[in-house]
C-alpha positions in Angstrom: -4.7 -1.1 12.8 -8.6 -1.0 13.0 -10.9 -2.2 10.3 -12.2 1.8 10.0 -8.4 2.8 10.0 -7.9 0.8 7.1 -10.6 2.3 5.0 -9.3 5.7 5.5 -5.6 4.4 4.1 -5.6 4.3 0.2 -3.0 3.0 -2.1 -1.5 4.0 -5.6 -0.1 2.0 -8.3 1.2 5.6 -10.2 4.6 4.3 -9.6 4.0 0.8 -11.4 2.8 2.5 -13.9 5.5 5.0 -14.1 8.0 2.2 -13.9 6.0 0.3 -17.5 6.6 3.9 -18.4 10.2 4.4 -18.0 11.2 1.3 -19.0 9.2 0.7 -22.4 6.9 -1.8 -21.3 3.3 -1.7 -22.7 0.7 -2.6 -20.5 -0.5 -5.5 -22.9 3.2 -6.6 -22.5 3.7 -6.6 -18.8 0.3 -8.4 -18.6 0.8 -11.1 -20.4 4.7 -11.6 -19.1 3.8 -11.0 -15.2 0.7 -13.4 -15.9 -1.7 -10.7 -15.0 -5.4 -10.8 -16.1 -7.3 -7.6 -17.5 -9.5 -7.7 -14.7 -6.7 -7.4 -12.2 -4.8 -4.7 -14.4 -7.5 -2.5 -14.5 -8.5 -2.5 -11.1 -4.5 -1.3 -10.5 -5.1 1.1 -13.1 -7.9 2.4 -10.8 -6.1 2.0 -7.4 -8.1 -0.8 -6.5 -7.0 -3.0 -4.3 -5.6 -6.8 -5.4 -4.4 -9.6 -3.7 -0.7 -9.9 -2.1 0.3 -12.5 -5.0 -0.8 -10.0 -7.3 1.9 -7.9 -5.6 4.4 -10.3 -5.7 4.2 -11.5 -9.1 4.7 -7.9 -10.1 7.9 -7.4 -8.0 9.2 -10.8 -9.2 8.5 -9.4 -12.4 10.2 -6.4 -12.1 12.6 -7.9 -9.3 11.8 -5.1 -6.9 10.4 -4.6 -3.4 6.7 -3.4 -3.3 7.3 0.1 -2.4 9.0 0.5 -5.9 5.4 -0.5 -7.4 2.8 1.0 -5.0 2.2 3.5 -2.1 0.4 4.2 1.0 -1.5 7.4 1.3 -2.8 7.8 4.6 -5.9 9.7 5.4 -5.1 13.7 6.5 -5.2 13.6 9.9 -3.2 10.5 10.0 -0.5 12.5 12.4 -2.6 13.7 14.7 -3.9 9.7 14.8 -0.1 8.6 15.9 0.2 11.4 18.3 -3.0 10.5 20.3 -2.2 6.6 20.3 1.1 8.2 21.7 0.2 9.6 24.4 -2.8 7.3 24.8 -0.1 4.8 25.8 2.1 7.2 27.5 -0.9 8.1 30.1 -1.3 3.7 30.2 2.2 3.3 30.9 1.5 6.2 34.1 -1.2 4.5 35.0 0.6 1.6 35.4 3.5 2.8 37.2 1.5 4.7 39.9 -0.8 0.9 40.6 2.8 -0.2 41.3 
C-alpha cells in the first residue's frame, strides 16, 4: 500500500468506545487500568491515530483481537482501486505470457 493510499484509509475507535460502554467501564477507569495516558485517550476519542502498543495494551486489556477495538474505513472509491490493481496485474501476467 502507497504512502497517498494510506492517507485516504481512516480508522475508528467507536467500537472501543462502545465496548467501555457496554461493559460499564468509565473512561478514567479503563485509562488508568490499560495504563493509557490522557493524551493518547483523547487522540482515540478523536480517531487519531496511536502507536501499535497502544493497540495492544488495549486488547490485552480487554483480551480481544484489534478488530473488536477499531476499524478501517477506506476511502470511496476504494473498490474501484482493487479492481484496477486487478486487472493491472491481469494485463502484467499477459504480457508475460506472450514474451514467453
Amino acid at each position: 500500500m502507497t504512502l497517498e493510499a494510506y492517507k485516504k484509509m481512516r480508522i475508528e475507535y467507536t467500537r472501543l468506545f462502545n465496548k467501555l460502554k457496554s461493559e460499564n467501564i468509565k473512561q478514567k477507569d479503563f485509562k488508568e487500568q490499560a495504563n493509557i495516558n490522557s493524551n493518547t485517550l483523547n487522540k482515540l476519542l478523536h480517531n487519531e491515530n496511536v502507536t501499535l502498543e497502544i493497540i495492544c495494551r488495549i486488547c490485552d486489556y480487554f483480551r480481544c483481537m484489534p478488530d473488536e477495538i477499531m476499524e478501517f474505513i477506506p476511502e470511496e472509491n476504494y473498490p474501484e482501486d482493487i479492481k484496477a490493481k486487478q486487472q493491472a496485474k491481469q494485463d502484467l501476467y499477459t504480457q508475460s505470457m506472450v514474451q514467453v
